[in-house]
C-alpha positions, 0 to 999 in steps of 0.5 A, a space after each residue: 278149059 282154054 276160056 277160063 284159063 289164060 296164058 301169062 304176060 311176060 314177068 320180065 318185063 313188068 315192074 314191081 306194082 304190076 307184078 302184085 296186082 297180078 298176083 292179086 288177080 290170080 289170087 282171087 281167080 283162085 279162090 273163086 274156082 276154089 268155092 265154086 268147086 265146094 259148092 259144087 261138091 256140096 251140091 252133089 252130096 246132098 243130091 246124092 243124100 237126097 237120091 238115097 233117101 227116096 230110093 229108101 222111100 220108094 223100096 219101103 212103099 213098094 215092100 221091095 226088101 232086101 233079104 238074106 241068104 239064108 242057110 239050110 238047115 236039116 232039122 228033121 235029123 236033130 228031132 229024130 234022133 232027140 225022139 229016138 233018144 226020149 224013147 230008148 231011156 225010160 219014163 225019167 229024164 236025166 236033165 243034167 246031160 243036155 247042158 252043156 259043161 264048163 269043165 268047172 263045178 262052179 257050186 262045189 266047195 273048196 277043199 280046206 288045207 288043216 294043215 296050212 291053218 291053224 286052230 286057235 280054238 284048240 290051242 286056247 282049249 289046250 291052254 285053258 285046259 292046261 292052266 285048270 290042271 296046274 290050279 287043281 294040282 296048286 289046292 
């Protein structure tokens, strides 16, 4: 550290033009360490991308694979009881109760209000009816 780092000169003492080629110098030391370090991190990133991808390599020609935990899971219990179940009800099978419900009849039709439409074909039956009997009752 000692090496790349060195100590200032006195800035009092130096005149203005020394003072910038100072600042110019530092500047420039600056914006070397600065690209070297980017360089450097750059470097790493792709030797680590590089490491990665060989490791991926590797596992995939020796067939060392990663593999979940899995669950155990009792299936004997589920066969059992939907065996047991086939062979208390008789020869039909009721479909419908193994689905699951929604709570909801998606199919069935909703229920008309006669009281909130109304029937123009009534009243059009109603008025032509009415206009036949004032004609008959005219002759």
């Amino acid at each position: 550290m000692s090496d790349k780092v060195r100590d200032l000169p006195d800035l009092d003492s130096q005149n203005e033009a020394s003072l910038v080629s100072l600042c110019k110098e530092l500047h420039r030391k600056i914006t070397e360490a600065e690209e070297a370090r980017y360089d450097l991190e750059m470097k790493i990133r792709k030797h680590d991308y590089e490491i990665n991808e060989l490791t991926v390599k590797v596992n995939d020609i020796k067939g060392k694979f990663i593999k979940p935990a899995l669950k155990k899971v009792s299936k004997t219990k589920n066969k059992f009881a939907k065996i047991e179940k086939l062979v208390e009800q008789p020869a039909q099978v009721n479909f419908k109760e193994n689905l699951k419900s929604t709570g909801k009849n998606k199919f069935a039709l909703e229920e008309e209000k006669d009281e909130d439409k109304v029937n123009f074909r009534e009243q059009v039956q109603l008025k032509s009816a009415k206009e036949h009997k004032d004609e008959v009752a005219e002759e």
